[in-house]
N, C-alpha and C positions, 0 to 999 in steps of 0.2 A: 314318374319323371317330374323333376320339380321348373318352375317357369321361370325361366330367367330374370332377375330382375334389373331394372336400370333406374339411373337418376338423370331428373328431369328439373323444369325449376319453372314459376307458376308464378308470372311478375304480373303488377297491375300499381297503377297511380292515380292520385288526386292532383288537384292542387298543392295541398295538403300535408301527403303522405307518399311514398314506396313501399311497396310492399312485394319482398322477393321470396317465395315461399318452394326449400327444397322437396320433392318430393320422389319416393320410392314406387313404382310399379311393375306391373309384368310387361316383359316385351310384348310387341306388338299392340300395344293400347295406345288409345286415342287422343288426341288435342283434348275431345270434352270428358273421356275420364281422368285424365292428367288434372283438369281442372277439378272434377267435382271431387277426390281422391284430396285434394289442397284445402280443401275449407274455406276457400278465397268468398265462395259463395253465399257460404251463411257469414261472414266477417262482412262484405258489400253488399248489403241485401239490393241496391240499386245497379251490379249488373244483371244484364238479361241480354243472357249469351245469342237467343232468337235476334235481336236486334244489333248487337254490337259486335266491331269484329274482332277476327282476335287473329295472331300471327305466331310465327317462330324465327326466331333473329329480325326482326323486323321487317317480314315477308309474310304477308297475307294467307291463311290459308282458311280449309272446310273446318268443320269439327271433327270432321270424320278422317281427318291426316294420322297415319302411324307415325307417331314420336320414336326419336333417336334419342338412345343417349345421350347427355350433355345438354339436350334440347333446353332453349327459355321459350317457356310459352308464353304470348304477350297476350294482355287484353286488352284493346282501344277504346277511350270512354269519344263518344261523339265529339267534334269539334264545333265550339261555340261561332265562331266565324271562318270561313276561306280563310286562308295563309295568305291567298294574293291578293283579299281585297286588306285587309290589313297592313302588308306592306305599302299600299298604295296610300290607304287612311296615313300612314305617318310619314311619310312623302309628303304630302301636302299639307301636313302641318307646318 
């Protein structure tokens, strides 16, 4: 029997750059072989997925989440500042 396959999609950003990278897998695989399967990894050598989080439509999840179809899997680089203290920084400028 052969393993179904689906299409997934393996986003990540800089300042920089986008990078929306389609990829092909068997069902029932992972957030992190979805990722490793995309090459996203050796292209950023500065993620590390241990640390950083990563999502699907912009919902947080494991590594360990079975992807759907269609899915974007996101990678979140760390935020240099709070959202709210920066709003507040240009407030009172």
């Amino acid at each position: 029997m052969v393993d179904e396959l689906i299409a997934v999609e393996v986003a990540y950003a800089t300042p920089e750059r986008q990078v929306l990278i389609p990829v092909s897998l068997a069902a029932n695989s992972t957030v992190e072989q979805a990722i490793e399967v995309s090459g996203i990894l050796q292209e950023f050598p500065e993620i590390h997925l241990s640390q950083q989080k990563v999502g699907i439509f912009g919902v947080v999840c494991n590594l360990d989440k079975i992807v759907s179809s269609e899915d974007r899997i996101e990678i979140y680089r760390p935020l240099r500042q709070n959202p709210m203290e920066a709003r507040r920084g240009r407030l009172q400028k």
